[in-house]
C-alpha positions, 0 to 999 in steps of 0.5 A: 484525504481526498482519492487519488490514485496510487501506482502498484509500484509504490504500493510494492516499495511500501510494503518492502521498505516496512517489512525490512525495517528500512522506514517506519510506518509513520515515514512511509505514511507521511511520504505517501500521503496515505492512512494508516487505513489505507495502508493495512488495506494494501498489505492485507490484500499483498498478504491474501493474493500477492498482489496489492490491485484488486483486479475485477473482471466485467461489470 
């Protein structure tokens, strides 16, 4: 899959619809367009800082 920017937002609404059980992983995945990768990227990063944007600072 080619890059493309995905808004915090969605990556939020992600996480939440799969947490509740509102969607399966593979819906949510398939209507993103995203990997299953990219997708545990995400939450892995929810999970260590509570925010799914990695923030850098200079350089």
């Amino acid at each position: 899959m080619a890059y493309r920017k995905i808004s915090r937002d969605v990556k939020i609404a992600a996480i939440r619809l799969y947490q509740r059980h509102l969607l399966s992983l593979n819906v949510i995945l398939e209507c993103l367009g995203i990997s299953k990768r990219t997708f545990r990227r995400i939450t892995q990063l929810w999970r260590l800082t509570g925010d799914v944007v990695r923030h850098t600072f200079g350089i």
